[in-house]
N, C-alpha and C positions, 0 to 999 in steps of 0.2 A: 756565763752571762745569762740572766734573768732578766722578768721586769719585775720590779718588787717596788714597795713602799717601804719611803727613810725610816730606818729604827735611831734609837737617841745615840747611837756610839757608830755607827756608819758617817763614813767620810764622802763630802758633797766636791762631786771637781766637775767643772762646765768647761766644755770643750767645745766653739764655733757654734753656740748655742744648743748643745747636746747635753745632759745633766748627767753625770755618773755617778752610782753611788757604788763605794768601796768598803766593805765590812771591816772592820775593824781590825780584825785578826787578819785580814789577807793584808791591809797594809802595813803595818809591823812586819811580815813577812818579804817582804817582797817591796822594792825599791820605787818602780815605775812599772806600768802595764802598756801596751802598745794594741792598739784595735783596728784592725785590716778589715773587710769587706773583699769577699772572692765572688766572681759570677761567671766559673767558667766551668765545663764541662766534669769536671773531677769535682769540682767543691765549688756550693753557693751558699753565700750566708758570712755570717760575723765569727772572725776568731779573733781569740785575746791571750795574746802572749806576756806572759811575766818576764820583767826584767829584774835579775837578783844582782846585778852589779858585776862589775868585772867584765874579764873575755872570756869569750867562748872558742878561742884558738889554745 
């Protein structure tokens, strides 16, 4: 996760008035991404998990 400025082949998704952009290549790749916020004593800050589909059982 970055903050970067839209290039012409990045994908625009808006979320609760939030703007993501997703490069081209990671969406081809990769199905859905999931964005959590931690603020606890082990970990503070944005993680971003990919979802490639399927289970994980």
């Amino acid at each position: 996760m970055a903050l970067d400025e839209p290039k012409d082949d990045d994908q625009k998704v808006e979320v609760e008035g939030f703007n993501f952009l997703v490069e081209d290549s990671l969406s081809n790749t990769y199905d859905a991404f999931s964005v959590d916020y931690s603020d606890s004593w082990l970990r503070k800050g944005f993680v971003v998990f990919p979802d490639r589909g399927g289970s994980t059982c």
